[in-house]
C-alpha positions in Angstrom: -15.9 -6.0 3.5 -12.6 -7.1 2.5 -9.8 -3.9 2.4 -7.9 -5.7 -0.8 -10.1 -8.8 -2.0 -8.1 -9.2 -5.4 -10.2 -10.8 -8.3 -11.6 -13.8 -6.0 -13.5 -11.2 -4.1 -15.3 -9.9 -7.4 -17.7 -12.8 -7.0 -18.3 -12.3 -3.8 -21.6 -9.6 -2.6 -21.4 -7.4 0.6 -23.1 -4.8 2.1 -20.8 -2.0 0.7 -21.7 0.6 -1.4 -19.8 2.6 -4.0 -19.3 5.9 -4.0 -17.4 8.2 -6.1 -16.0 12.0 -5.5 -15.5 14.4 -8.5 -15.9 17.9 -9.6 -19.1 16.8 -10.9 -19.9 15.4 -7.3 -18.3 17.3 -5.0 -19.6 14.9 -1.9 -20.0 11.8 -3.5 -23.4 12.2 -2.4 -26.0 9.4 -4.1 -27.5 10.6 -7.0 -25.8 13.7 -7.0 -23.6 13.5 -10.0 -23.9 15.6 -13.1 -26.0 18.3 -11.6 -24.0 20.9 -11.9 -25.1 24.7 -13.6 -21.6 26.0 -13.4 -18.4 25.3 -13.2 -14.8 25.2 -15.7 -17.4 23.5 -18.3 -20.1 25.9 -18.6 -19.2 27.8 -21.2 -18.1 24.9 -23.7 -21.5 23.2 -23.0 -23.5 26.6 -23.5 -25.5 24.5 -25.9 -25.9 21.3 -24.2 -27.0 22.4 -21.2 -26.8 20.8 -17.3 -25.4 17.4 -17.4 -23.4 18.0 -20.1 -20.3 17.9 -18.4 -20.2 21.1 -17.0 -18.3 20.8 -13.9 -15.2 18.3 -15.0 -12.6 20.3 -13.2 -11.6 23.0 -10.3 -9.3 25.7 -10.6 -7.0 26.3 -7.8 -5.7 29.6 -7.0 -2.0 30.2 -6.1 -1.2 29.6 -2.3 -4.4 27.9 -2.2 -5.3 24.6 -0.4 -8.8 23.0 -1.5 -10.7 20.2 0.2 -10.8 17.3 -2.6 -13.3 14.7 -0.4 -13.9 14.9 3.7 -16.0 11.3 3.7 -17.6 9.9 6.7 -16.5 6.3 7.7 -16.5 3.7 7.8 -15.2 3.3 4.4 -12.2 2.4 1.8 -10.4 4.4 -0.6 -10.0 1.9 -3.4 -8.7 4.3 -6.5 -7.8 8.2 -7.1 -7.4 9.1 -10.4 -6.2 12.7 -11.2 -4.3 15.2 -13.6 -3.4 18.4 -14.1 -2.8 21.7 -16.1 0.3 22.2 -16.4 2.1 19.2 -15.6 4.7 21.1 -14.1 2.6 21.8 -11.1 3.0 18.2 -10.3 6.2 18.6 -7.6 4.9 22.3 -6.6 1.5 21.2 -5.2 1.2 19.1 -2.1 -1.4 16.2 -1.5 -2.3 15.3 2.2 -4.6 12.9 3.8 -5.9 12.8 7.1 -7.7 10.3 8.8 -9.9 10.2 12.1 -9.7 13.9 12.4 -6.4 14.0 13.5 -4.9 17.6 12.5 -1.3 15.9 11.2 -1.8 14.5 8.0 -1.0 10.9 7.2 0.5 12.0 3.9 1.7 14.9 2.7 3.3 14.0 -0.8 4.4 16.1 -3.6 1.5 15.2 -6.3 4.1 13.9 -8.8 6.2 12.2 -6.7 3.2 10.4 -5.0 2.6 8.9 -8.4 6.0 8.1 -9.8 6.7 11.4 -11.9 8.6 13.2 -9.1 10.3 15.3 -12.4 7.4 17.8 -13.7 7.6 15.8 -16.8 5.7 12.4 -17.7 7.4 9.0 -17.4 4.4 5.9 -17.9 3.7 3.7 -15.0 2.4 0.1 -15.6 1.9 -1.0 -11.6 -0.2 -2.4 -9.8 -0.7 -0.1 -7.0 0.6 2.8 -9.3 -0.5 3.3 -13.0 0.4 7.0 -14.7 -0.9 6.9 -18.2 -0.6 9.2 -21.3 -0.3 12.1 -21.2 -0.6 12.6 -17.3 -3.6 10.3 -16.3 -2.1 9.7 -12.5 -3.8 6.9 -10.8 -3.4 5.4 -7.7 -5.0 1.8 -6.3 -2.9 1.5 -2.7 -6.3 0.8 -0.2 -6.9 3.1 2.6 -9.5 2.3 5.0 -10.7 4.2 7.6 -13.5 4.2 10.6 -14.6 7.3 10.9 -13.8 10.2 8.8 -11.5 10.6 5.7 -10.3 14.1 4.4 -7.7 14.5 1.6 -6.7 17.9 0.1 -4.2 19.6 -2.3 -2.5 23.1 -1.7 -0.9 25.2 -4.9 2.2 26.5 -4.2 3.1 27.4 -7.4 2.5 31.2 -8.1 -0.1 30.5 -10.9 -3.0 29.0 -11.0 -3.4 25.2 -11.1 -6.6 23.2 -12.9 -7.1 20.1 -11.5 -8.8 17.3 -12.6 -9.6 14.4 -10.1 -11.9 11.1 -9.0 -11.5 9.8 -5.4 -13.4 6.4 -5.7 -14.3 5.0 -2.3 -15.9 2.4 -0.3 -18.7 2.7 2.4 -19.0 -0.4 4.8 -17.8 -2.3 7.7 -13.8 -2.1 7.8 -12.0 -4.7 10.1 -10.8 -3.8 13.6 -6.7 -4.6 12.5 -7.2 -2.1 9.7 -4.3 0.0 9.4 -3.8 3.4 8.1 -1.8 4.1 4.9 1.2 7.1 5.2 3.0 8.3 2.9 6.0 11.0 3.7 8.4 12.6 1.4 11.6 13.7 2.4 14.8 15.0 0.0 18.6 16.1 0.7 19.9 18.2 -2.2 22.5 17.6 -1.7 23.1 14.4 0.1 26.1 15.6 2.2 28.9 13.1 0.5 29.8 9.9 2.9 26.2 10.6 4.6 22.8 9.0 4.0 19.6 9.8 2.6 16.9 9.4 5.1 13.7 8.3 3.7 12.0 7.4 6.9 12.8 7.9 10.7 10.7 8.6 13.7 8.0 6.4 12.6 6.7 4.2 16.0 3.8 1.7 15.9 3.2 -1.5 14.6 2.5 -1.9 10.9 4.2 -2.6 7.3 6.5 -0.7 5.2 5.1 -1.5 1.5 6.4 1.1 -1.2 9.3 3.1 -2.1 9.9 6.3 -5.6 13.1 7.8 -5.6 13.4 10.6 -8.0 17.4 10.6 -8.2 19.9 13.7 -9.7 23.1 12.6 -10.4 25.9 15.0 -10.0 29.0 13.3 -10.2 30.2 11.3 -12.9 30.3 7.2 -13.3 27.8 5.1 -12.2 25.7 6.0 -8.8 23.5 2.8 -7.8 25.6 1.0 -5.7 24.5 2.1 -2.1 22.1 -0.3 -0.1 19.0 0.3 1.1 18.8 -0.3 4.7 15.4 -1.1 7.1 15.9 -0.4 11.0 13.4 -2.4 12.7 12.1 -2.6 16.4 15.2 -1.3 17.9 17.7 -1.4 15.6 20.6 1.3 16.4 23.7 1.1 14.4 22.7 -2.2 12.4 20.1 -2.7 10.5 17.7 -5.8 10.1 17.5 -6.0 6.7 20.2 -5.1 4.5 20.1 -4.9 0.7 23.1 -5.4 -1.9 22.6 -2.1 -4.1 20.3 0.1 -5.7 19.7 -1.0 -8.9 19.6 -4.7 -6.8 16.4 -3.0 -4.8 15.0 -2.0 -7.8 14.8 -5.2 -9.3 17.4 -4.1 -12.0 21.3 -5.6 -12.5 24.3 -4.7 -13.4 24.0 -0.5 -13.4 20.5 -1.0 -15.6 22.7 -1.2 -18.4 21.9 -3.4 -21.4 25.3 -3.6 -23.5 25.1 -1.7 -26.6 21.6 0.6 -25.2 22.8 1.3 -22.1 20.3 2.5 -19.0 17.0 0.9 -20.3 13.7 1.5 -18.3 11.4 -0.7 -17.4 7.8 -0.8 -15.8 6.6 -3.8 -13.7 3.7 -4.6 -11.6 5.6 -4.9 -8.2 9.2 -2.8 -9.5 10.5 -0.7 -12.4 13.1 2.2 -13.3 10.4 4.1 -15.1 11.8 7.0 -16.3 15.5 8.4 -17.7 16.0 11.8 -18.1 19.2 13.0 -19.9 21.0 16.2 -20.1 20.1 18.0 -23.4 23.2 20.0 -24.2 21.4 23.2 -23.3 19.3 23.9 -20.1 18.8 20.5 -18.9 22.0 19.2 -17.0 22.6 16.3 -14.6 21.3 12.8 -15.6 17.9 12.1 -13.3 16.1 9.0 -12.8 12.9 7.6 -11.2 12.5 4.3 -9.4 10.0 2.5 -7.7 9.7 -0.5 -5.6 6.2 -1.5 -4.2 6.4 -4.7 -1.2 3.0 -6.1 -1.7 3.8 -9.6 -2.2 6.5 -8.9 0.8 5.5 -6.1 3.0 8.3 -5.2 5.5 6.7 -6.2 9.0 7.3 -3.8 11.9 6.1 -4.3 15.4 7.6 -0.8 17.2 9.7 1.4 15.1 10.6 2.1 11.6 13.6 3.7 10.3 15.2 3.4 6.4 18.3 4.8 4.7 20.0 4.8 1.3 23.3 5.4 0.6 24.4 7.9 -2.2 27.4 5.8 -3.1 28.4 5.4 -6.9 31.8 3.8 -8.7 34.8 6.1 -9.6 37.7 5.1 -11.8 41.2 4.1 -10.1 43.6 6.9 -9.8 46.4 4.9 -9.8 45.7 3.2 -7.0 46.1 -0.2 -8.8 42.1 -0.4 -8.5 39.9 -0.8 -12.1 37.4 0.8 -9.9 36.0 2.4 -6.6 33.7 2.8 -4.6 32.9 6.8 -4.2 30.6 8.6 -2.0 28.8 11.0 -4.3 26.8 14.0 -3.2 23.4 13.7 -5.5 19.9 14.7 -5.5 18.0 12.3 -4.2 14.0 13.1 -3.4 12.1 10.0 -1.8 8.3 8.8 -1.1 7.9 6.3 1.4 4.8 4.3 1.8 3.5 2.2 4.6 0.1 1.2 6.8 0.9 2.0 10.4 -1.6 1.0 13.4 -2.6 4.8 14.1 -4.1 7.6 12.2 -1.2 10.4 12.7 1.8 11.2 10.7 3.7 9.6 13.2 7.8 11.1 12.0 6.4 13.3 9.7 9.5 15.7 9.0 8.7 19.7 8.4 6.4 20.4 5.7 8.7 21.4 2.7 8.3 24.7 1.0 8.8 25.7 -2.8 12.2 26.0 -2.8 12.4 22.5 -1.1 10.8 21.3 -3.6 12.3 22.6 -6.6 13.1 20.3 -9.5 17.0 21.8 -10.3 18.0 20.7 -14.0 20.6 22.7 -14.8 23.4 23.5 -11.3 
């Protein structure tokens, strides 16, 4: 079975089979879908009767953590499609994945942020890996293969209770021996402590491929804020990086502060790259300008054969203060909130940092 066989591999049979996990299948078990005789649905298909969509969603209590799909291998995760009510539960509920039994998730993700709408409010997606859709229709497509056993779940920290509806659409079949794990961590400094910079990833030791970076981003000084690099520490690196970029906006795929004279910041959505979503300040509760970002490397994965480490700088432009300078450079002390994404040659969250709690992960929109 081939882990990501793009449209070429449509025309090709194997000896996989699909299988799909939903409220309406909690095991993805064959012919076991629809079956249901209770469930969020019941009462709205009193009439209808079993199979008449009658388990389409779970509620999830507050300070609870459900089991959305424990799979035995080997297998693929090839698409997870999900949404929720309210949509501000989407940075106070956190999804993790484990794989091979290990008891340290692989991921362990803000559900928002994990899809690109780290902001409790919805921004469209139009990625490849990554497609959110009106009004909240979160979908993910990254693969994640596994040998022998697969469990993902969600836990509500929110102090109300969350609905959730979701589809985990997998694979069972042969997965090659050099399949590597995928890991997502999220880490945030609010504030980055000005002339410091914002971890997104350290700790991380294997061999494997960095292939995906959100950054929901609060800006709390004024000017423009894009201009610190994005820096990849690679087998060894200690005070120099590898792989140095030339700005944020530049990492992005953006230009020139994202502004189009005479619009100015102007999102954009892209298979591979996009600033897909611009919040602004709304003269009454809503403060602080906040953006979201994403940059997915799968037409150029970042190869690592050791250790991993990556870094942004919060470093905008300030005006001159009669220093004879138009402008500055100035390090400013924002909000910045990260997912990192990467396949890694073991099944553990290998630098996973300390589970965050609801304050941690707080959206602040008015400081």
């Amino acid at each position: 079975m081939s882990i990501a066989p793009g449209l070429t591999g449509l025309a090709r049979t194997t000896s996989a089979v699909t299988r799909s996990i939903s409220a309406e299948n909690f095991t993805g078990a064959k012919g076991a879908g629809g079956m249901a005789t209770e469930g969020t649905g019941a009462r709205a298909a009193s009439r209808l009767g079993r199979g008449w969509k009658i388990s389409p969603s779970i509620d999830i209590a507050a300070g609870e953590t459900v089991v959305l799909a424990d799979i035995e291998g080997p297998g693929t995760i090839t698409h997870i499609w999900c949404t929720t009510a309210p949509h501000t539960a989407w940075r106070q509920t956190l999804l993790r994945f484990y794989w091979e039994g290990e008891d340290t998730p692989a991921v362990e993700v803000p559900l928002g942020d994990f899809f690109c709408n780290g902001w409790n409010v919805f921004s469209q997606v139009s990625s490849i890996p990554v497609a959110a859709n009106p009004n909240g229709g979160l979908n993910a497509y990254w693969p994640m293969p596994f040998h022998r056993k697969a469990r993902i779940t969600l836990e509500n920290l929110a102090p109300e209770q969350l609905t959730l509806y979701y589809q985990i659409d997998h694979e069972l079949g042969e997965v090659p021996d050099d399949a590597a794990y995928f890991h997502a961590q999220w880490r945030r400094s609010n504030p980055v402590t000005a002339g410091t910079d914002h971890t997104l990833l350290e700790g991380v030791e294997g061999t494997g491929q960095y292939v995906g970076t959100y950054l929901a981003w609060a800006v709390n000084s004024p000017g423009w804020w894009g201009e610190g690099e994005l820096k990849f520490f690679l087998d060894g690196d200690d005070e120099w990086p590898t792989i140095c970029g030339t700005g944020t906006e530049d990492y992005f795929g953006g230009a020139w502060n994202f502004d189009v004279p005479g619009q100015g910041y102007t999102a954009f959505t892209t298979p591979y790259l996009g600033l897909n979503q611009i919040l602004k300040p709304n003269g009454l509760y809503d403060s602080q300008q906040r953006f979201g970002m994403y940059r997915w490397h799968v037409l150029d994965p970042i190869r690592f054969q050791d250790d991993l480490r990556v870094t942004v700088q919060c470093l905008g432009i300030g005006r001159g203060q009669g220093n004879g300078l138009r402008h500055r450079y100035r390090a400013n002390h924002d909000d910045i909130a990260s997912t990192s994404l990467f396949y890694l040659d073991r099944p553990g969250g290998s630098g996973l940092p300390p589970t965050p709690d609801l304050l941690d992960l707080e959206v602040d929109t008015h400081m």
